[in-house]
C-alpha positions in Angstrom: -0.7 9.3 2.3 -0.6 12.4 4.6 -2.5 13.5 6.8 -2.9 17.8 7.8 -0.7 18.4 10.3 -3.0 19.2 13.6 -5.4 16.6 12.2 -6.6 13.9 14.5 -4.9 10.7 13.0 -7.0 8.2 12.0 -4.3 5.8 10.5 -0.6 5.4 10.2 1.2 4.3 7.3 3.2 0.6 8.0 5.8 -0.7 6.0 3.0 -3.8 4.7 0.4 -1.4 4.9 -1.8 0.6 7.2 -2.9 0.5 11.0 -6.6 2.3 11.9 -5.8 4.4 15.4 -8.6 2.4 16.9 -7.0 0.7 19.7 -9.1 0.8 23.1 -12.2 2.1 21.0 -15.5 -0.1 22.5 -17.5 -1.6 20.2 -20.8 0.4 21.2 -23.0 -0.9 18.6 -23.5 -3.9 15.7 -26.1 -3.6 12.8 -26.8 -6.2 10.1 -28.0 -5.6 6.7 -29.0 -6.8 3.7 -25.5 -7.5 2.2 -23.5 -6.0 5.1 -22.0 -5.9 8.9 -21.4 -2.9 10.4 -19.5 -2.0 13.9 -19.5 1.0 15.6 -16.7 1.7 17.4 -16.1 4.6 20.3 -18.0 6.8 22.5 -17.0 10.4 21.7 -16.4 10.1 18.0 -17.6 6.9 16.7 -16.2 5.2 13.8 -18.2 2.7 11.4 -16.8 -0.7 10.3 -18.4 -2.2 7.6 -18.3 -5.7 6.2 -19.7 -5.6 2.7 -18.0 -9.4 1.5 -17.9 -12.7 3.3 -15.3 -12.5 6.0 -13.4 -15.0 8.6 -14.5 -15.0 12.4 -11.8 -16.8 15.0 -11.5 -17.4 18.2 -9.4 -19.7 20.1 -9.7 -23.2 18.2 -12.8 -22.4 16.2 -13.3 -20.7 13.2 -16.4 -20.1 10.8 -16.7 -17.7 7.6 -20.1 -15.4 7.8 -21.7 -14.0 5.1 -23.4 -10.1 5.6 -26.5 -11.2 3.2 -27.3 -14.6 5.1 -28.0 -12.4 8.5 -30.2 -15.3 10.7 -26.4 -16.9 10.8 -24.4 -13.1 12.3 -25.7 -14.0 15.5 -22.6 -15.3 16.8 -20.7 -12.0 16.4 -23.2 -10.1 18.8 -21.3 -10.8 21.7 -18.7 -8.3 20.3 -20.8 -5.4 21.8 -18.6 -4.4 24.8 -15.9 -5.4 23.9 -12.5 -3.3 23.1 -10.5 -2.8 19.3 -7.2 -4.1 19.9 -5.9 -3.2 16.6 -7.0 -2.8 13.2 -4.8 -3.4 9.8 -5.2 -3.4 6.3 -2.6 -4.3 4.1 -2.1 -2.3 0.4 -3.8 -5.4 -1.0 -6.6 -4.4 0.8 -6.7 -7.1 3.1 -8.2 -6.3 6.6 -7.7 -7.9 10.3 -9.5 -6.5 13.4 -8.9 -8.1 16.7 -10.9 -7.7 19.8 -10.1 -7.8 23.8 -12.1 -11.3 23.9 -10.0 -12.9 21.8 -12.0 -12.7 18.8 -10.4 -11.7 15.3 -11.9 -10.7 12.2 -10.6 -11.0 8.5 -11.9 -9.4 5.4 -10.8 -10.1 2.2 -9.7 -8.0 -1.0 -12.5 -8.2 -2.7 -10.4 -9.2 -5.5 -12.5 -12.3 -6.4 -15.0 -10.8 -9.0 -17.2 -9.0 -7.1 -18.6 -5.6 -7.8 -19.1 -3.8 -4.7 -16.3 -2.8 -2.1 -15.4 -5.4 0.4 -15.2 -3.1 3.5 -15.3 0.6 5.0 -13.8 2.4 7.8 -15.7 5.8 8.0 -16.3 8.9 10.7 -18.7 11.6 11.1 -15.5 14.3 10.4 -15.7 13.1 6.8 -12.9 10.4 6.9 -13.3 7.6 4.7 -11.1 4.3 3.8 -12.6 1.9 1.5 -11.2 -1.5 0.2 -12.6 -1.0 -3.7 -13.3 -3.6 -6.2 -9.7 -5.3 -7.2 -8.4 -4.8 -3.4 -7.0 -1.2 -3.9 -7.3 0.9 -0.6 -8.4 4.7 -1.0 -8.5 7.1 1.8 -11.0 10.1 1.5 -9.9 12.9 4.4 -11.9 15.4 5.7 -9.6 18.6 3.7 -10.2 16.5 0.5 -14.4 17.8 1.0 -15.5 20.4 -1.5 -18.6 22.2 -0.5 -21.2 23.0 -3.3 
């Protein structure tokens, strides 16, 4: 997958997979809907997050799995506001791990378990878009791949 030379990088190809350039990126904001999570990350170009599956939350010894449609129990992941994106990886499975300065870590599966909607997103306002589809394939959208109408 390449990106247009000039182009602000958004991710870099690694030999397992793929790492988002969101490294030092606050999170600024977290929203909850009906079947989702989302995170905003960054202050002069924000990037969304979003959690469309069930997912793993860790830190230190304790563990718990959340589900985006039962929101009353997401509580526990709004102390993530303010903190920082240590790093952000997907494998070509489609398998994602985010990890925060506080220690926390987030996993998302592949999706690959019979359901029909993706599992997770990483989008901009440029037009960049990286979605983990049904089965666990990654696809990447760039901003050059746009067609106006």
């Amino acid at each position: 997958m390449n990106q247009t030379p000039g182009e602000e990088k958004r991710f870099k190809e690694t030999e397992d997979g793929y790492e988002f350039l969101l490294a030092g990126q606050q999170v600024i904001l977290i929203q909850f809907g009906c079947f989702y999570v989302d995170l905003t990350v960054g202050t002069q170009e924000s990037v969304y997050i979003r959690l469309g599956m069930p997912f793993a939350w860790r830190h230190e010894d304790a563990s718990q799995v959340f589900d985006p449609a039962d929101v009353p129990s997401l509580a526990p992941l709004l102390p993530l506001v303010g903190t920082f994106v240590q790093k952000v990886t997907a494998t070509k499975s489609g398998f994602l791990s985010l990890a925060f300065s506080n220690g926390v870590s987030i996993e998302a599966p592949t999706g690959e378990d019979g359901h029909d909607y993706e599992a997770w997103q990483i989008s901009d306002s440029q037009g960049f878009l990286a979605v983990c589809a049904v089965g666990g394939e990654v696809f990447f959208f760039l901003p050059e791949d746009r067609v106006s109408l």
